[in-house]
C-alpha positions as CSV (number, residue, x, y, z in Angstrom):
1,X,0.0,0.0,0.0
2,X,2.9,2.3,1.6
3,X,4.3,1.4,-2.7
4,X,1.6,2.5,-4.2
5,X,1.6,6.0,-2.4
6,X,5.1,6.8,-2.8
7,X,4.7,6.4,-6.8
8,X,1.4,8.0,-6.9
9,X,3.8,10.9,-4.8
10,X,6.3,10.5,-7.3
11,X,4.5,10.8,-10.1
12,X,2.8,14.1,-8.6
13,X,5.7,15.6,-8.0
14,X,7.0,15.4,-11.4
15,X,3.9,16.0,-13.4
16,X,4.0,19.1,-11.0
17,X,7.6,20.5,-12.7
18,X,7.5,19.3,-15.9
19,X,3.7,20.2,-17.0
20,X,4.6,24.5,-16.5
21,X,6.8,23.7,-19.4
22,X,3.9,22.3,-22.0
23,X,2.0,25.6,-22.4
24,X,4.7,27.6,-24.5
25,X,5.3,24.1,-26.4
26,X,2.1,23.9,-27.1
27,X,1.2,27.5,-28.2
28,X,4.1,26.8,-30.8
29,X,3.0,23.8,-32.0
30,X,-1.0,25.6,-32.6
31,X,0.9,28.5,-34.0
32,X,2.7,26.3,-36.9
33,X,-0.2,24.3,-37.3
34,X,-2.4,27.5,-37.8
35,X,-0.1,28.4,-40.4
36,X,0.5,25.4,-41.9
37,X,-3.1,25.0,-42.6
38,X,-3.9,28.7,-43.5
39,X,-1.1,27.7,-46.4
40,X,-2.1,24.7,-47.6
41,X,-6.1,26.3,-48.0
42,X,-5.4,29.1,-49.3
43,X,-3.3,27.6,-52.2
44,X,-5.9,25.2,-52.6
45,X,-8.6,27.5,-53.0
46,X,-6.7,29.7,-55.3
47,X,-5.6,26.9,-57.5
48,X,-9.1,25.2,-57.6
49,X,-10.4,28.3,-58.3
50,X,-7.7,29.5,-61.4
51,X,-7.9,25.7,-62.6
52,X,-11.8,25.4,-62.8
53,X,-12.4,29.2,-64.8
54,X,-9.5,28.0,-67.1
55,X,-10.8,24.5,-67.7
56,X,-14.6,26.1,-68.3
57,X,-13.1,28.3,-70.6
58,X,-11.0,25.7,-72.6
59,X,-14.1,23.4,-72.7
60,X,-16.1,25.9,-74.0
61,X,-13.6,27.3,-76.5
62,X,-12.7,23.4,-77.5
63,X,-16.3,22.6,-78.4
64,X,-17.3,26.2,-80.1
65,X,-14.2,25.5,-82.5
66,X,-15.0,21.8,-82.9
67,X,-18.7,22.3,-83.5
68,X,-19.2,22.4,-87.3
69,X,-16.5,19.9,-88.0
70,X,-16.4,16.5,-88.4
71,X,-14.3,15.7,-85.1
72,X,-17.2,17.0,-82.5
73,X,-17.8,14.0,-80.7
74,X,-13.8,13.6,-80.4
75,X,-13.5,17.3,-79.1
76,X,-16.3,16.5,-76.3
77,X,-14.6,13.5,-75.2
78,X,-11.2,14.8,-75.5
79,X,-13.0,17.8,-73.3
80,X,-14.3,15.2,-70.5
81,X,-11.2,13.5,-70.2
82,X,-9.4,17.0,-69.3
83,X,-11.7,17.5,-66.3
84,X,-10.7,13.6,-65.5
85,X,-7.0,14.4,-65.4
86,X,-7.9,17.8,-63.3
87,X,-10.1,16.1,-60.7
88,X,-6.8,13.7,-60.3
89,X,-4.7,16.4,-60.4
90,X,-6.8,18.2,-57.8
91,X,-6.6,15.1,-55.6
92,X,-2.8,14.5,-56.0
93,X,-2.4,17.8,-54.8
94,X,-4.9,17.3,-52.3
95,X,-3.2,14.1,-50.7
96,X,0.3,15.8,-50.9
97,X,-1.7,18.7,-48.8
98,X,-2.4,16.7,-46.1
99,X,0.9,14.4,-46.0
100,X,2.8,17.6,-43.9
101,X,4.3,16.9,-40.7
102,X,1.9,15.7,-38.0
103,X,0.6,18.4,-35.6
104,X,2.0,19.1,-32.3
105,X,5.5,17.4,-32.7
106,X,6.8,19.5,-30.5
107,X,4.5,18.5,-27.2
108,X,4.3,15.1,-28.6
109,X,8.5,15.0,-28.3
110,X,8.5,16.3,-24.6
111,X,5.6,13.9,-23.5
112,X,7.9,11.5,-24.6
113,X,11.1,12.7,-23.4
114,X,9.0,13.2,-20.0
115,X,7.2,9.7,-20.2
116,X,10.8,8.2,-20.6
117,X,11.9,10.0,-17.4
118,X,9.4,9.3,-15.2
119,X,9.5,5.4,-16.1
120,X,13.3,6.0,-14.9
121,X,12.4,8.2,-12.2
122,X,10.3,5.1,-11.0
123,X,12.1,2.1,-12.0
124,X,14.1,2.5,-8.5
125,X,10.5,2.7,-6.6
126,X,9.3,-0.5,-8.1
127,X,12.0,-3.0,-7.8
128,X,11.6,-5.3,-5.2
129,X,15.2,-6.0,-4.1
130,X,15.1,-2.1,-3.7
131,X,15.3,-0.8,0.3
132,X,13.6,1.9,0.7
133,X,14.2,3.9,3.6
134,X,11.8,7.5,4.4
């Protein structure tokens, strides 16, 4: 019982020092993260938007010119199969968009570095050939 509380006590005490430090960690991580995504949208949006007015345009230019000759049914096909390779386009770019760096390395590194500690810290407290004196 008298084992339980002294790494209960143990634990406290550390989480007590070493949690102060998460809060500036984590406002950096949010930060990056804030920006990362603010990037990655914007330049979405931006291309979607350029590559959709061009591709309307283009369609509609392909077909007008194509429209009294004998290779209309070519020209609309030829026309479908450019918004194919945009919509793949659009998600290749998509997918590459979301393959960034994971959020929050930067807490997720000094929970770790922390976590590794404290099983040290305790390793002492939990061996049985270990005297412990108070």
């Amino acid at each position: 019982m008298f084992e339980k509380v002294r790494l209960a006590r143990a634990a406290l005490i550390f989480a007590r020092e070493r949690l102060p430090h998460y809060g500036p960690l984590l406002t950096e991580d949010l930060r990056r993260f804030q920006d990362e995504l603010v990037k990655a949208i914007v330049g979405a949006a931006l291309f979607g938007a350029a590559g959709l007015l061009f591709c309307c345009f283009l369609s509609i230019a392909v077909m007008v010119s194509a429209w009294d000759g004998t290779h209309r049914s070519m020209a609309a096909w030829l026309v479908c199969a450019s918004w194919g390779a945009l919509a793949l386009l659009g998600v290749w770019v998509a997918r590459r968009a979301l393959a960034g760096p994971a959020p929050f390395r930067l807490v997720g590194r000094a929970l770790s570095r922390d976590y590794e500690t404290l099983i040290e810290d305790l390793e002492p407290l939990t061996d049985p050939g270990h005297s412990h004196s108070s």
